[in-house]
C-alpha positions in Angstrom: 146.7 46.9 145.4 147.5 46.6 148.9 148.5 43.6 150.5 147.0 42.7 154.0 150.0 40.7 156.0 149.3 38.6 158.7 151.3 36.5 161.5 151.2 32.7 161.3 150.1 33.0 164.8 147.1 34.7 164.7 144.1 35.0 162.5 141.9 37.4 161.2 138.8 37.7 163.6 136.3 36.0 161.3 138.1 33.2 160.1 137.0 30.0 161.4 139.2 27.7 164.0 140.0 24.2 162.8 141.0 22.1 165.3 143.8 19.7 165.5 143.5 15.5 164.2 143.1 13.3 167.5 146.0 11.1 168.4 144.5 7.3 169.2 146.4 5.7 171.7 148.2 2.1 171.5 145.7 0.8 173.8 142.9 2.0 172.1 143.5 0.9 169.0 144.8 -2.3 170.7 141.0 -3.1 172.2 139.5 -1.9 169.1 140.8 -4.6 167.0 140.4 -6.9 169.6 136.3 -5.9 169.8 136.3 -6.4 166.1 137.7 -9.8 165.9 135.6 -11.0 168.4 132.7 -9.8 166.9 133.5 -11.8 164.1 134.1 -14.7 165.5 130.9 -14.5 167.3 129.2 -13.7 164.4 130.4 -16.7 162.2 129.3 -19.2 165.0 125.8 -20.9 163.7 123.6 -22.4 166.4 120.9 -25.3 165.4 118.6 -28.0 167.0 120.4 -31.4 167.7 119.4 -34.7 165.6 116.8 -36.6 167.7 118.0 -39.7 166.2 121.9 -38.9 167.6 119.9 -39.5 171.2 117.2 -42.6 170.4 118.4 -45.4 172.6 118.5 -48.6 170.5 115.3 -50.9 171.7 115.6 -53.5 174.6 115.0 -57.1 173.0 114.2 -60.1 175.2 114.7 -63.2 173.9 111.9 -65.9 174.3 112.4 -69.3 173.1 110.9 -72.8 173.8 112.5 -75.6 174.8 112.0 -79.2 174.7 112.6 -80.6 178.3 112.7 -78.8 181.6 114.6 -79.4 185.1 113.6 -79.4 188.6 116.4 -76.3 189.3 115.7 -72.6 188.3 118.8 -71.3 186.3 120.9 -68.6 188.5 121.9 -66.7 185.3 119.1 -67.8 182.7 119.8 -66.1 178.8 116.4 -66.4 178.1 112.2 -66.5 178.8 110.7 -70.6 178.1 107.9 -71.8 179.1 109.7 -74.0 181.7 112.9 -73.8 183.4 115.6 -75.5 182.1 119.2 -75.8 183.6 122.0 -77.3 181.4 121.1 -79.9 178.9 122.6 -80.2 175.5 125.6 -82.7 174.3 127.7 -79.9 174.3 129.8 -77.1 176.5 129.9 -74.3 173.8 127.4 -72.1 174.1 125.2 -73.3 171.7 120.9 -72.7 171.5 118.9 -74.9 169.6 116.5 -72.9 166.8 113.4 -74.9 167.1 112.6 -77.2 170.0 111.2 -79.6 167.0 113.7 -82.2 165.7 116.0 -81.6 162.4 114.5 -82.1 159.1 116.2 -82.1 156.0 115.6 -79.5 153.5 112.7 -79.8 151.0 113.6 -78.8 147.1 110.7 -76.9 145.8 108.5 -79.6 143.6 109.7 -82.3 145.1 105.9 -83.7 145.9 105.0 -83.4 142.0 108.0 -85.9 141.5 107.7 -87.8 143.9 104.3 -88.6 143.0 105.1 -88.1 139.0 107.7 -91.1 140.3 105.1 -93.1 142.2 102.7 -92.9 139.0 105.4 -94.3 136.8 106.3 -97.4 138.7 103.3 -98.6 139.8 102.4 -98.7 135.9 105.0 -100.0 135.0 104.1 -102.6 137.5 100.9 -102.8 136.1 102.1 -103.7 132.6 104.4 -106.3 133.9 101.3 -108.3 135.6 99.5 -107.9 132.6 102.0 -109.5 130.4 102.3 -112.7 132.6 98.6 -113.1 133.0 98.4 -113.1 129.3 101.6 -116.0 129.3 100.1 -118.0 131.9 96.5 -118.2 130.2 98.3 -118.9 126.9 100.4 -121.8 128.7 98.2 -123.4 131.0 95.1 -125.1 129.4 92.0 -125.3 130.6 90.7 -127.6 133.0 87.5 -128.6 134.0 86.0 -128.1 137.1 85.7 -130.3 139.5 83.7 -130.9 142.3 84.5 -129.4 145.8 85.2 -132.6 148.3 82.8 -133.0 150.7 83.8 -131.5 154.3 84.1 -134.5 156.8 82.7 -134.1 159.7 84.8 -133.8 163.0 85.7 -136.3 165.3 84.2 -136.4 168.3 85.3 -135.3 171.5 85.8 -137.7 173.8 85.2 -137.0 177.6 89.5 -137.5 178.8 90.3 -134.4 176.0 87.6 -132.4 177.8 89.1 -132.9 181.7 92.5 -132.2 179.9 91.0 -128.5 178.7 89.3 -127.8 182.1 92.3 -128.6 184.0 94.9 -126.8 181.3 92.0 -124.0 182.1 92.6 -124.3 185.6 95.8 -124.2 186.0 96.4 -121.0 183.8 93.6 -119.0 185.6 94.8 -120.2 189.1 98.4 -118.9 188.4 97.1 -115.7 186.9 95.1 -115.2 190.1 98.4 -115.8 192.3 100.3 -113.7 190.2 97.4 -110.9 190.9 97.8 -111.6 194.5 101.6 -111.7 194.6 101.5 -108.3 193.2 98.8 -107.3 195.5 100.9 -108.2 198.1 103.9 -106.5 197.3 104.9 -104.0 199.6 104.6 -100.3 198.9 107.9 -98.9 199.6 108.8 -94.8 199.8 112.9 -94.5 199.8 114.0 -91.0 201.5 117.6 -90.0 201.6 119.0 -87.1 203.1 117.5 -84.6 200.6 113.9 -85.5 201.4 111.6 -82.3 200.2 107.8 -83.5 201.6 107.2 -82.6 204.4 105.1 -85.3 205.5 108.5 -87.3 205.2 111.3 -84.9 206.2 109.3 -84.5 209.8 109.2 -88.0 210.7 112.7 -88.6 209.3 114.0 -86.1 211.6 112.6 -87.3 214.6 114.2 -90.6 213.6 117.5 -89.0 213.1 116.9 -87.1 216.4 116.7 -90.6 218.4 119.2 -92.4 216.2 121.9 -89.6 217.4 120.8 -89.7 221.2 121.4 -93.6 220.8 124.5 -93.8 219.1 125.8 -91.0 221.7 124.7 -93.3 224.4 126.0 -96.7 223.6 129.2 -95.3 221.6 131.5 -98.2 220.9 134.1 -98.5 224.5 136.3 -100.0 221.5 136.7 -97.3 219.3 136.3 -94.3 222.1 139.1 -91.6 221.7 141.0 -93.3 219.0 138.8 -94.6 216.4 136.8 -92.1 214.0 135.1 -92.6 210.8 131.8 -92.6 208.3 129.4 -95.4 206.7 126.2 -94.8 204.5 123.6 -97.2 206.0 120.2 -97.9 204.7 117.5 -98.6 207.2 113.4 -100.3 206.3 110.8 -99.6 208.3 107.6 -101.1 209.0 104.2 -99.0 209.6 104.5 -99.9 213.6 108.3 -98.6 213.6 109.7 -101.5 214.0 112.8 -102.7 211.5 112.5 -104.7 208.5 115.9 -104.8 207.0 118.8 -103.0 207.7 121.9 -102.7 205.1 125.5 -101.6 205.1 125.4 -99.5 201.5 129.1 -98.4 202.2 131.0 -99.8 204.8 133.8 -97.6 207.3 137.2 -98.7 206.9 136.9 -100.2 210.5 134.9 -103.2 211.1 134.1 -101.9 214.9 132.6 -98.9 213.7 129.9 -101.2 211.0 128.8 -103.3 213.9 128.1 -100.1 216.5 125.9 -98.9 213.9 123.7 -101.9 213.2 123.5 -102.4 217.5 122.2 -98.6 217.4 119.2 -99.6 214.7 118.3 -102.3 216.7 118.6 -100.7 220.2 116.5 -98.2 219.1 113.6 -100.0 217.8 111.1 -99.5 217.8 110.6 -96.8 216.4 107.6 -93.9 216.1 104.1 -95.1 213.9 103.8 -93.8 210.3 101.4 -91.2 211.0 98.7 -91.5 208.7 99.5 -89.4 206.1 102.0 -91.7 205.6 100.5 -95.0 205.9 98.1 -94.6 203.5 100.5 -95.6 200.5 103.3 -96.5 202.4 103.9 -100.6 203.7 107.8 -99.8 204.2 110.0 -96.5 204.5 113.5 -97.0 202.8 115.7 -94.7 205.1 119.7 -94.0 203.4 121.7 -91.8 205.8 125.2 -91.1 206.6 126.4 -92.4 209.8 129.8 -90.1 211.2 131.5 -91.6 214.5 133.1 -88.2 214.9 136.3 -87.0 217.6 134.5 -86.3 220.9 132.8 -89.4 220.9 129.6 -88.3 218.7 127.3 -89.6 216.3 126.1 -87.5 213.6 123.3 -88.7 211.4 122.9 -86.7 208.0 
């Protein structure tokens, strides 16, 4: 048998060529990993819809209460809606809101009308017994009587004629001083007091034009005595008549210094008198109580407010 030899190097011409195993690179097999990683992160990562109850916002509540009173001021900061405005009040400065506007009542046990009347029952017959036991002593003890006869009425005594002058002029006299008391009251003057916070307007606008000519007055016959030394305030109250002229004036608080008092009655006076009520004004007003503070200020001015 003969043996064919052949060189490492070189093959017969038709056997096949197998080519050599690749050789991956670091970086290669580097990014492949990486690729594969990611890949599985991304693919572990579940997405879902959000819970619509995570993102409801909680409902907006007002409070609306009623309360029992009310004030002339509106509340800067109120805490809640009444059916009137209401600023302060209470008997205390915590802060405190009443649950009802009603007043406190005490707490009713359940039944407590069936014993109360079950109560009610029970006394009034026991009540009933005890009057039935003394009628029955006292008809037992007392005995019997006959009747008698009712007296006769006697008749009255006449009247004589002084006792009837002495009713007609007690009558008089009590009807004569309920008339002047109706007349007295009649009489009595209708009086509107304004002080410096005066809101009508039928009132502010003649008070200003008082105030107006009290100033240009008191600037014009300022006290010599009390010029470029003396300085002060008083609250004087002034009464008017319909015609403007004065029907009392009062010193409610005196200035420290008596010249500064007496300038400001001589300005009331030298300045009646004054305008007419206009008749807006005179129809339910017989005097107008004016309260104002008087200022004798540095300069030599008069300020009325």
């Amino acid at each position: 048998m003969q043996v064919l030899s052949a060189s490492p190097r070189r093959l017969s011409a038709g056997a096949l060529a197998i080519p050599p195993a690749p050789v991956l690179s670091p970086l290669f097999a580097t990014a492949l990993s990486a690729s594969i990683v990611l890949h599985a992160v991304v693919l572990s990562i579940r997405f879902g819809f959000p819970d619509p109850s995570k993102f409801r916002m909680p409902p907006q509540t007002i409070d609306v209460v009623l309360v029992n009173s009310k004030s002339a001021t509106k509340p800067a900061a109120p805490d809640a809606i009444a059916q009137a405005n209401l600023d302060g009040g209470g008997n205390t400065d915590e802060n405190r809101r009443a649950k009802t506007p009603l007043p406190v009542t005490r707490e009713v046990e359940r039944g407590e009308d069936v014993k109360r009347a079950r109560k009610r029952v029970e006394d009034l017959e026991a009540k009933q017994r005890q009057l039935l036991t003394k009628l029955a002593q006292s008809q037992a003890t007392v005995p019997v009587q006959e009747a008698k006869p009712a007296p006769a009425e006697t008749p009255p005594a006449p009247v004589s004629g002084t006792d009837l002058m002495s009713s007609a002029l007690a009558l008089a006299r009590m009807e004569a001083q309920i008339a002047r008391q109706i007349d007295e009251y009649n009489k009595r003057p209708r009086k509107q007091f304004v002080g410096a916070r005066a809101t009508e307007s039928r009132f502010a606008m003649y008070v200003e034009g008082w105030r107006q000519k009290i100033e240009r007055i008191g600037n014009l016959n300022y006290p010599e005595d009390a010029r470029g030394r003396i300085y002060g305030s008083l609250r004087l109250t002034v009464s008017l008549k319909p015609d403007g002229s004065v029907d009392d004036v009062q010193i409610d608080r005196p200035s420290e210094h008596k010249v500064l008092n007496e300038a400001a009655l001589k300005i009331v006076r030298l300045g009646a008198p004054y305008a007419a009520f206009p008749p807006e004004i005179k129809r339910d007003t017989d005097i107008l109580v004016i309260t104002r503070t008087w200022t004798f200020a540095p300069g030599d001015r008069l300020y009325n407010e």
